[in-house]
Backbone as CSV, one residue per row, in Angstrom:
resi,resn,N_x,N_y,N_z,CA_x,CA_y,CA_z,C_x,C_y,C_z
1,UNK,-2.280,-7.550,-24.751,-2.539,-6.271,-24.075,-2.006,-6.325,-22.653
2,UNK,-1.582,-5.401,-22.080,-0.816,-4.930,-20.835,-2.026,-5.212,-19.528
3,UNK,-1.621,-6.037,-18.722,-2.390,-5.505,-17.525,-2.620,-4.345,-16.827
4,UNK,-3.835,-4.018,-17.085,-3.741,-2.734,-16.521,-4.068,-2.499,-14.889
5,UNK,-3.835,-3.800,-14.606,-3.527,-3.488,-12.408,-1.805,-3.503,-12.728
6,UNK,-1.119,-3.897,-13.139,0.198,-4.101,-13.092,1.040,-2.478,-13.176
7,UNK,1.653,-2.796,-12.244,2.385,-1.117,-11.674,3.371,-1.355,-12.654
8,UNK,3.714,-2.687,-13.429,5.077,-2.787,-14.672,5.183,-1.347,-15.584
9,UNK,4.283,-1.067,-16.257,4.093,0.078,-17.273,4.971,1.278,-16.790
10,UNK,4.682,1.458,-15.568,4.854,3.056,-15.666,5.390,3.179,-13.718
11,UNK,6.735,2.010,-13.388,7.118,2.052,-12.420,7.851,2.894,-12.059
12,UNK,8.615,3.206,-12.912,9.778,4.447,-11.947,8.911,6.121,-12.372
13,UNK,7.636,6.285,-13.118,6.899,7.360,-12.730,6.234,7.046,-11.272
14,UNK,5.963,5.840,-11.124,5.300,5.803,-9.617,5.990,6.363,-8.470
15,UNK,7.265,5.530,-8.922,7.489,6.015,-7.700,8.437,7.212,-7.476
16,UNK,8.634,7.987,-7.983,8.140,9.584,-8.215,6.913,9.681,-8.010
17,UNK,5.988,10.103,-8.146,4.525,9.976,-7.985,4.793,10.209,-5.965
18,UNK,4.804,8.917,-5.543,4.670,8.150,-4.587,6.034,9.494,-3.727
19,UNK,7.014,9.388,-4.103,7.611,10.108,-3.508,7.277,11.999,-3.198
20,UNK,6.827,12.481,-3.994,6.153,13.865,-3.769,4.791,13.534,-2.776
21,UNK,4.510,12.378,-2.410,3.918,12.824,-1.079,4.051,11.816,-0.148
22,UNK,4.521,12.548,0.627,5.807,12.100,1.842,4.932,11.679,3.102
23,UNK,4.947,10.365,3.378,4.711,9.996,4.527,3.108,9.080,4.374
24,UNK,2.504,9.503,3.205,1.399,8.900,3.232,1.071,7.870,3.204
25,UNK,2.303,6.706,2.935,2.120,5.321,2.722,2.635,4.846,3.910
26,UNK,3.132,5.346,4.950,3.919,5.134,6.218,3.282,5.630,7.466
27,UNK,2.710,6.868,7.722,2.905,7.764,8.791,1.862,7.146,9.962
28,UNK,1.244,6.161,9.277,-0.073,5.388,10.304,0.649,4.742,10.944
29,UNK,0.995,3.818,10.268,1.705,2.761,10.756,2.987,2.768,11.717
30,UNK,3.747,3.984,11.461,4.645,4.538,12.488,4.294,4.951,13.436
31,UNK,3.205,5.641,13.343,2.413,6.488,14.721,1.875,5.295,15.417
32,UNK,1.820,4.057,15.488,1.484,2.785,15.901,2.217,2.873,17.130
33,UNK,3.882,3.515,16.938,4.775,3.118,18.058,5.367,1.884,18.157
34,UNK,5.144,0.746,16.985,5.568,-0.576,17.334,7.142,-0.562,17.091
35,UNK,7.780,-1.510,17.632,9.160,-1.919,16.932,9.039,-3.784,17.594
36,UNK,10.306,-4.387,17.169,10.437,-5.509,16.837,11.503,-5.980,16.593
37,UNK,11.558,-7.352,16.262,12.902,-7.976,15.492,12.452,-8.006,13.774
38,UNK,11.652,-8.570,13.514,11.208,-8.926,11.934,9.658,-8.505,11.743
39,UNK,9.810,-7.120,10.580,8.142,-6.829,9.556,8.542,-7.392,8.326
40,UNK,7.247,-7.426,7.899,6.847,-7.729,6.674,6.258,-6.648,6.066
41,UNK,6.485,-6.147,4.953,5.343,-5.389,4.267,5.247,-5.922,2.736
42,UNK,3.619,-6.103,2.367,3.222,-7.112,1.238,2.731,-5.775,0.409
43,UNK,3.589,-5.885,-1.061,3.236,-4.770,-1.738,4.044,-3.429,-1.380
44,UNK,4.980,-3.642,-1.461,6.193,-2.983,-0.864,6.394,-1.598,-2.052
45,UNK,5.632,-1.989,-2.811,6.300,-1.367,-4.252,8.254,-1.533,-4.170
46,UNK,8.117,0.106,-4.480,9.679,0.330,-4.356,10.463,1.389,-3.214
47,UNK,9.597,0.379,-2.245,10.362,0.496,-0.946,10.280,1.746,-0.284
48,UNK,9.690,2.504,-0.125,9.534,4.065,0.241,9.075,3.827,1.689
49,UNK,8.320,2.984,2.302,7.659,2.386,3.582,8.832,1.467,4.202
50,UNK,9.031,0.178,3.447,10.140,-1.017,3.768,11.486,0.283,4.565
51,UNK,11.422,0.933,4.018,12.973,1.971,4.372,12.806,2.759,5.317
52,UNK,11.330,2.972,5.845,11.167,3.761,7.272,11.304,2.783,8.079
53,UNK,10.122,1.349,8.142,10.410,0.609,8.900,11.598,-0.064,9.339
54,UNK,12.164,0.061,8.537,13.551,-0.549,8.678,14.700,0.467,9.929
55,UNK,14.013,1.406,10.330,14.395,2.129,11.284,13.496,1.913,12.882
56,UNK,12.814,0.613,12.940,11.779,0.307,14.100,12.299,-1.080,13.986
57,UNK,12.714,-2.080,13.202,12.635,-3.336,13.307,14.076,-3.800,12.439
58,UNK,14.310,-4.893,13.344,15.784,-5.231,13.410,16.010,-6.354,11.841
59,UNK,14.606,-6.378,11.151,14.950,-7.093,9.952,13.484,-7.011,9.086
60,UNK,13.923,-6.517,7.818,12.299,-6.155,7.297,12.323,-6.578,5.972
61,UNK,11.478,-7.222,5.476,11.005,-7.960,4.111,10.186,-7.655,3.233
62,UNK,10.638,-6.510,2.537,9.386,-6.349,1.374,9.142,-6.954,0.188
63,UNK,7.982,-7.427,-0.072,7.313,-8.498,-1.236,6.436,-7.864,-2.118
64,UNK,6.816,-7.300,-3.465,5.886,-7.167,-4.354,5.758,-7.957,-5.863
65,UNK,4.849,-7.810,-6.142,4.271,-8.632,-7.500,5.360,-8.291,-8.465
66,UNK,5.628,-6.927,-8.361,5.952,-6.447,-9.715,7.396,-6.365,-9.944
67,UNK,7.819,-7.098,-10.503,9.462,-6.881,-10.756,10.202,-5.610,-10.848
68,UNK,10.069,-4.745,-11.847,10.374,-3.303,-12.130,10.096,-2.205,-10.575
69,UNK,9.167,-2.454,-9.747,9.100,-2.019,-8.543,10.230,-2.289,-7.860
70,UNK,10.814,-4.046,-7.689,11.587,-4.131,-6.814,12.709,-3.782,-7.219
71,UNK,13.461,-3.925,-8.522,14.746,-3.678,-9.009,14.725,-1.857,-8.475
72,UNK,13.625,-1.438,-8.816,13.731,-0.100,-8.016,13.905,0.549,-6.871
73,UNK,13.607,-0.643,-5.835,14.096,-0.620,-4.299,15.200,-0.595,-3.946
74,UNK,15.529,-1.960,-4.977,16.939,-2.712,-4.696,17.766,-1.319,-5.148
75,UNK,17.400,-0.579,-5.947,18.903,0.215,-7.053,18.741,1.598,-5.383
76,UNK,17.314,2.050,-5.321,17.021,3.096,-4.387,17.249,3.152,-2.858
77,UNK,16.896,1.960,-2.241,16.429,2.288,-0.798,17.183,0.999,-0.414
78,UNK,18.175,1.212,-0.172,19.010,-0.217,0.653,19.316,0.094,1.898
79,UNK,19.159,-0.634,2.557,19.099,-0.703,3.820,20.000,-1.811,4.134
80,UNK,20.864,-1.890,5.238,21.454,-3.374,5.694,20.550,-4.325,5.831
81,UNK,19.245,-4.037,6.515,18.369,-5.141,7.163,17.301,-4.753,6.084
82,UNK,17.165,-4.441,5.598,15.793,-5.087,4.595,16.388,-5.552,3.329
83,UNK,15.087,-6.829,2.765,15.607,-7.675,1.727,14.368,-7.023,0.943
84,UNK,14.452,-7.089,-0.628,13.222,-6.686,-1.362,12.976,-8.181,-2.051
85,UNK,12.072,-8.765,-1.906,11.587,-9.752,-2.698,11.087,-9.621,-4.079
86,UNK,10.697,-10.133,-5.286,9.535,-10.304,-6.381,8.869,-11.374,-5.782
87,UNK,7.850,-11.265,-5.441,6.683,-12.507,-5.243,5.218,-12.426,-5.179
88,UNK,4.484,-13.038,-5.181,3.136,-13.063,-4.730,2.861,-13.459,-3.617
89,UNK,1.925,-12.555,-2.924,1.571,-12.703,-1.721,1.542,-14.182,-1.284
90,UNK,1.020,-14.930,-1.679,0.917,-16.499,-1.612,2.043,-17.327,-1.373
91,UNK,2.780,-16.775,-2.126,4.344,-17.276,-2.091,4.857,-17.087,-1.142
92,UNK,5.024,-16.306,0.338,5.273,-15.804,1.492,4.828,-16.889,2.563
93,UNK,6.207,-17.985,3.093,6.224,-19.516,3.580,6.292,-18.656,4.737
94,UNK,7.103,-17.693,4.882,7.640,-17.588,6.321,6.406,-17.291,7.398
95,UNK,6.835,-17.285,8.518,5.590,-16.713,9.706,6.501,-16.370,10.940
96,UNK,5.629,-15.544,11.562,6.655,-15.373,13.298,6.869,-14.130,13.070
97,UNK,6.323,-13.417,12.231,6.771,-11.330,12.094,5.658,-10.949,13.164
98,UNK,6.923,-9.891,13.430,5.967,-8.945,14.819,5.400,-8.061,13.812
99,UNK,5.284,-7.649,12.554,4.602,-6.977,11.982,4.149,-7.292,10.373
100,UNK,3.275,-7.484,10.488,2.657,-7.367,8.832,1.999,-6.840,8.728
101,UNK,2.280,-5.681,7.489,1.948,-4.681,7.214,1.507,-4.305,5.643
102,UNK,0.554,-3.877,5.354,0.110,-3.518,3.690,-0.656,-2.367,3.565
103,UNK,-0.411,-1.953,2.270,-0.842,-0.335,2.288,-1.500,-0.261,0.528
104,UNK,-2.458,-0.311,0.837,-3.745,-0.074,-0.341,-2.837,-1.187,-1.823
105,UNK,-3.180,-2.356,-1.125,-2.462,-3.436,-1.931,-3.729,-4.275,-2.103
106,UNK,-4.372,-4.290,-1.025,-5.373,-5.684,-0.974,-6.453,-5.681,-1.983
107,UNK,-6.717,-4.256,-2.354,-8.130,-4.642,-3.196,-7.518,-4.817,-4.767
108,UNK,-5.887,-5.391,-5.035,-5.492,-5.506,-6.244,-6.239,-7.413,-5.964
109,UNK,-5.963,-8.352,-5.019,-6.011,-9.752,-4.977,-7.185,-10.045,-5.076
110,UNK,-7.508,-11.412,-6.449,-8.423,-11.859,-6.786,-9.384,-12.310,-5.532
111,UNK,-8.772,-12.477,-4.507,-9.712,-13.054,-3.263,-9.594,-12.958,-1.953
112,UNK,-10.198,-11.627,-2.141,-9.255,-10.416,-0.740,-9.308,-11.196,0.357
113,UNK,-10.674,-12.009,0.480,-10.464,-12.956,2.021,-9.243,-13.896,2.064
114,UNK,-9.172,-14.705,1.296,-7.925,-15.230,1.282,-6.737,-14.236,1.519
115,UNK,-6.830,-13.279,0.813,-5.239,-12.638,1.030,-5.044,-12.311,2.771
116,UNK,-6.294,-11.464,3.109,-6.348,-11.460,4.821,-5.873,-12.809,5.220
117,UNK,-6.738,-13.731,5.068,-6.586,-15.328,5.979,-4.464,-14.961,5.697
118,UNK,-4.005,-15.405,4.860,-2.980,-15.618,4.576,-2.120,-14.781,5.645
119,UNK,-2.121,-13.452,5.604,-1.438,-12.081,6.033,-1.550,-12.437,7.944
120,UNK,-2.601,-12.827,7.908,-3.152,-13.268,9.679,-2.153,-14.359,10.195
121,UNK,-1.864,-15.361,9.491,-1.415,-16.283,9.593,0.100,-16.857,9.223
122,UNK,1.032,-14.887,8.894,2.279,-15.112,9.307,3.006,-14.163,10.199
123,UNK,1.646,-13.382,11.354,2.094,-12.820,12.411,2.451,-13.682,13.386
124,UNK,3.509,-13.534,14.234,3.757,-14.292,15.584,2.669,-14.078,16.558
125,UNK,2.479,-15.050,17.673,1.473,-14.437,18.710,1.831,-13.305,19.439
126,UNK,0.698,-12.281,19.212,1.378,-11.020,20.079,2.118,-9.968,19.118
127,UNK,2.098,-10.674,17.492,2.342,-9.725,16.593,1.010,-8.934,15.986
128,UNK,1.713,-7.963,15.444,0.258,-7.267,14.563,0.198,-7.133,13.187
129,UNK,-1.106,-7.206,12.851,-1.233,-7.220,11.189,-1.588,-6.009,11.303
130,UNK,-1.178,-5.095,10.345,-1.790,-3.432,10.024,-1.842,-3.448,8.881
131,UNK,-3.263,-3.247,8.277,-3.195,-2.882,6.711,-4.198,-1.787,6.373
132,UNK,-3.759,-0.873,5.623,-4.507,0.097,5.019,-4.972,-0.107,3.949
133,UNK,-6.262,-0.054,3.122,-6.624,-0.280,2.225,-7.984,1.089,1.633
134,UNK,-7.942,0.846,0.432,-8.821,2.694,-0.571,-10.223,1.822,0.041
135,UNK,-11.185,2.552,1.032,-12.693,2.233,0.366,-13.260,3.381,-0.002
136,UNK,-14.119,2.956,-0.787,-15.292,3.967,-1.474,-16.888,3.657,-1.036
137,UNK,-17.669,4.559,-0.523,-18.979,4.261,-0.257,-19.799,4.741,-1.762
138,UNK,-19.585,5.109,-2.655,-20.283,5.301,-3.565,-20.295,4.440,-4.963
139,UNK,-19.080,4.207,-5.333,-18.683,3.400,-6.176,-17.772,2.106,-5.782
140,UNK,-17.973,0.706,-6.303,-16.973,0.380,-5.891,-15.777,0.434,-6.922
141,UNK,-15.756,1.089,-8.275,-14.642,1.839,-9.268,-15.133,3.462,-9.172
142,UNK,-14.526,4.212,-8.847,-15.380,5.481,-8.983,-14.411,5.917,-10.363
143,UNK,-15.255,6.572,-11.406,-15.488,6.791,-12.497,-14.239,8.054,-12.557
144,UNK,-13.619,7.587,-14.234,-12.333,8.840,-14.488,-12.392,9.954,-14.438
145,UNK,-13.780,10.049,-14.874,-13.919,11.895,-14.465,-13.713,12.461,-13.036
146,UNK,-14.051,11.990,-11.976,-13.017,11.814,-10.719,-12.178,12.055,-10.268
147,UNK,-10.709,11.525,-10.571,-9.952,11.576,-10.716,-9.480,12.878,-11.695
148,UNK,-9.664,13.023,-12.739,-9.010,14.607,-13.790,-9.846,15.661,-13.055
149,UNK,-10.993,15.566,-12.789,-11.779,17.022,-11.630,-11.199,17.185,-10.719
150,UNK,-10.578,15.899,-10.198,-10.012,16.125,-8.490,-8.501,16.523,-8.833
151,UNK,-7.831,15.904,-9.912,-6.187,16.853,-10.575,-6.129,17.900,-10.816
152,UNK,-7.571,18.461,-11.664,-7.491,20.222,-12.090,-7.586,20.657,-11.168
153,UNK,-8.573,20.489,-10.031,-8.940,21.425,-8.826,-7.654,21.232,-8.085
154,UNK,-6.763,20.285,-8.013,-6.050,20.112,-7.151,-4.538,21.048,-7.276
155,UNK,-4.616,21.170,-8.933,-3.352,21.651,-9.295,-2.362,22.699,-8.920
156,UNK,-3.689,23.843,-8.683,-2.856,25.230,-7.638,-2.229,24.472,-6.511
157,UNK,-2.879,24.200,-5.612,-2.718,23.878,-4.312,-0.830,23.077,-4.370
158,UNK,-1.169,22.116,-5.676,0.319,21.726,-5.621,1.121,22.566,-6.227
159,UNK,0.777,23.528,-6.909,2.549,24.031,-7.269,2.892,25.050,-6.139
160,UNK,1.663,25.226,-5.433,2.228,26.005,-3.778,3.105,25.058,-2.954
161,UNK,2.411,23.732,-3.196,3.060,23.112,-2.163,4.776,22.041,-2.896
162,UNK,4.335,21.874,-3.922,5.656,21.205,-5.004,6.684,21.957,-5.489
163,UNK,5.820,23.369,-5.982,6.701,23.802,-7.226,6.266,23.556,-8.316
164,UNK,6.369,24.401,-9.616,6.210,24.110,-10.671,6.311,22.712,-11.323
165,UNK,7.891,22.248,-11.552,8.120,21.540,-12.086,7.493,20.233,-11.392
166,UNK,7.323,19.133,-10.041,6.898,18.032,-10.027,5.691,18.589,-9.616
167,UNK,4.889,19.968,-9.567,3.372,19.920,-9.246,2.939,19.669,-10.988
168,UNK,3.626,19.818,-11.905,3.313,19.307,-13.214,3.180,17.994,-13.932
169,UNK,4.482,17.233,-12.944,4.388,16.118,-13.364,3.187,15.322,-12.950
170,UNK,3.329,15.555,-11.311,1.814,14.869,-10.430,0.935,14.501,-11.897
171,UNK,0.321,16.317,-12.066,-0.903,16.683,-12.603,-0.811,15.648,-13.649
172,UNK,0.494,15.564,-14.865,0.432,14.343,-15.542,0.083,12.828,-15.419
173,UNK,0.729,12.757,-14.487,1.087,11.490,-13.964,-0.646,11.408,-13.473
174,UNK,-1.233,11.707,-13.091,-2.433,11.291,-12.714,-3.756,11.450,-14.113
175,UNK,-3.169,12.271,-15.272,-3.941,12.285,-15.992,-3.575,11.529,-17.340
176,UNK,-2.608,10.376,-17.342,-2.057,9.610,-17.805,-2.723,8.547,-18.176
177,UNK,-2.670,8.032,-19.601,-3.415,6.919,-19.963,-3.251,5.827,-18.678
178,UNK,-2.236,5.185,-19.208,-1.691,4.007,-17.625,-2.327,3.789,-16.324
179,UNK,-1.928,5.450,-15.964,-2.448,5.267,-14.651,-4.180,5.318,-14.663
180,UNK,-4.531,6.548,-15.354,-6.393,6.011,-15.209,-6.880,4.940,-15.911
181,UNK,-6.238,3.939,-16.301,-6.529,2.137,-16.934,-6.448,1.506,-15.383
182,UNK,-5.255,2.418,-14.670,-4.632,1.253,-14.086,-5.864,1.926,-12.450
183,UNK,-6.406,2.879,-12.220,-7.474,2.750,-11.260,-8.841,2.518,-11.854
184,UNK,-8.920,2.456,-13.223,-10.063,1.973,-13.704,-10.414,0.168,-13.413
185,UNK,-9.408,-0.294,-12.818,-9.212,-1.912,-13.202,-9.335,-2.431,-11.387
186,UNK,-9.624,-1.244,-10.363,-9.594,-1.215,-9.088,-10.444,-1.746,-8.793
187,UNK,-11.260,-2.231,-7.735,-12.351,-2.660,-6.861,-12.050,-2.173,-5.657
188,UNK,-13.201,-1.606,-4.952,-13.035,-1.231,-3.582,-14.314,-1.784,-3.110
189,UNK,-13.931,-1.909,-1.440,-14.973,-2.024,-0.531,-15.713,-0.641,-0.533
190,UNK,-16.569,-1.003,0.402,-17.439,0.135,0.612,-16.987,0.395,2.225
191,UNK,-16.754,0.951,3.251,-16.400,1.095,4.770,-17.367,-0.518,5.558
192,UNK,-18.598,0.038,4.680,-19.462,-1.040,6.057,-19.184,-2.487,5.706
193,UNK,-19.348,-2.928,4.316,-18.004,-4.150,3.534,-16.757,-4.307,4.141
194,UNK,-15.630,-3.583,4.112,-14.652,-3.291,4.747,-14.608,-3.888,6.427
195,UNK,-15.132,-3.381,6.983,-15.591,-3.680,8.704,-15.810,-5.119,8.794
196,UNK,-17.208,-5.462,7.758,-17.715,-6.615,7.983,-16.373,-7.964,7.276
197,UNK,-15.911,-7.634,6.447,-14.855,-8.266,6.002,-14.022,-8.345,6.735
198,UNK,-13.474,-7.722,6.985,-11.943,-7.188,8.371,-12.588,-7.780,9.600
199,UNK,-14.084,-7.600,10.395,-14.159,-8.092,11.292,-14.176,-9.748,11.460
200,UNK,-14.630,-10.420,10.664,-14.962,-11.364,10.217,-13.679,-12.584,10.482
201,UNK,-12.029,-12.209,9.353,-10.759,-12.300,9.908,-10.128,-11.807,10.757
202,UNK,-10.189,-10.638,11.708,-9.538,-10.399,12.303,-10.437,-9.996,13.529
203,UNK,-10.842,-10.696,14.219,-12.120,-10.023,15.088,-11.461,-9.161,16.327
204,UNK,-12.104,-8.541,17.012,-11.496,-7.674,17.511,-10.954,-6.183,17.039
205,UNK,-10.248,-6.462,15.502,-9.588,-5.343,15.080,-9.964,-4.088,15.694
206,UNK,-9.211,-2.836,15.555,-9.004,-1.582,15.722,-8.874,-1.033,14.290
207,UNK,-9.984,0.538,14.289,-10.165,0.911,12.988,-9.660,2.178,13.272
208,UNK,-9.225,2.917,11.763,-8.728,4.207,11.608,-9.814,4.982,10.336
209,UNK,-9.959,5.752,10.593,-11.107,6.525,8.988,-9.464,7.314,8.517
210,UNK,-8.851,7.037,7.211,-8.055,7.930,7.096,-8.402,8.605,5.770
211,UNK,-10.020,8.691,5.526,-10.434,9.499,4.424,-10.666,8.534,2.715
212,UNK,-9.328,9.152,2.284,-9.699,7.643,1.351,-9.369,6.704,1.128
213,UNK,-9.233,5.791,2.664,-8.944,4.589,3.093,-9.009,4.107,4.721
214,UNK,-9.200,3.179,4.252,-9.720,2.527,6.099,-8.099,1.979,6.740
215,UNK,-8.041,2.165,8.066,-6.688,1.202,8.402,-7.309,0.633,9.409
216,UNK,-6.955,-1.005,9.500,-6.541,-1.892,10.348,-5.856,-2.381,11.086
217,UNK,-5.976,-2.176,12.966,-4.771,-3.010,13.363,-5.054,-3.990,14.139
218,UNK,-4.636,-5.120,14.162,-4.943,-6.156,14.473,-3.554,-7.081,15.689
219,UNK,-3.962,-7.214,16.574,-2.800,-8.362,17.459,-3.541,-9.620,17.528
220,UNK,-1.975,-10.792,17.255,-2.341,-11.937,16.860,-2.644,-12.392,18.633
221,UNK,-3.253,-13.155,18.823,-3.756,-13.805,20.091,-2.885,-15.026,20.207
222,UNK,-2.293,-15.612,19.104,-1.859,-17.005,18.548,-3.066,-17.875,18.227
């Protein structure tokens, strides 16, 4: 049977998906103002973020799990200075980035503290870790019916704002076996979890409420 965290199944619907809404995996992290020589972003998918940053920083590295994601970067979003990796977070030797960066990746890793410790510990001093991640205060899986209530209600609103044709697909694409396996198989923090976790590795941090997800930014001290 298929993993159902694995973005493999149903990658180049994602990212379609991912592309009809513009800016949401990026626009924090830009509004940061940072630039640099070398980011990182862990969980890159297929590159839709890696390809903005790559307009702030003089060399950028995106790393995801999923193979079919990256061949999708690689074919889509080339850039001179960004490389797309296949790897696991773990697998990531390098250190000395003025930016590491992740965007609702973390609550896929078996041992989210570890994945933080790790992510902390290949910023340069004086670099920053920024990661956005989904919490939920009610559930930490909130239940499929959820999700198809929040697609029907949502559906006008997108073909005002899409158009017919991809405000249809969305609506699919979210009411899709795959994909509700594949947020059924989620774990989230709860905000006050979240804080206490995040504060814990990264003390000091700076928080963002961006609704349905918390962001983190963090400068390394060395």
């Amino acid at each position: 049977m298929a993993d159902p965290a694995s973005f493999d199944r149903f990658a180049a619907d994602y990212d379609r998906f991912v592309s009809l809404q513009p800016g949401q995996h990026v626009e924090w992290v830009l509004g940061l103002g940072l630039r640099g020589e070398r980011a990182l972003e862990v969980g890159c998918g297929s590159g839709h973020a890696a390809e903005r940053l790559a307009e702030q920083y003089e060399q950028v590295l995106g790393v995801d799990l999923s193979e079919p994601m990256i061949s999708l970067a690689r074919q889509k979003r080339v850039r001179p200075n960004v490389e797309y990796r296949a790897a696991d977070v773990f697998a990531i030797d390098e250190d000395g980035f003025d930016l590491v960066y992740s965007h609702t990746m973390m609550h896929h890793l078996p041992d989210y503290r570890a994945g933080l410790e790790h992510l902390r510990s290949l910023a340069r001093p004086g670099g920053t870790v920024a990661i956005v991640d989904n919490v939920c205060d009610l559930y930490p899986t909130p239940p499929r019916a959820l999700y198809v209530v929040g697609a029907c209600r949502g559906f006008p609103r997108q073909i005002s704002r899409l158009g017919w044709r991809d405000a249809w697909f969305e609506f699919r694409f979210w009411l899709s076996k795959p994909w509700l396996d594949h947020l059924a198989s989620d774990r989230y923090l709860s905000r006050a979890q979240f804080r206490k976790l995040y504060d814990d590795v990264f003390p000091g941090a700076q928080y963002t409420d961006l609704g349905f997800a918390l962001a983190m930014r963090w400068t390394c001290d060395g």
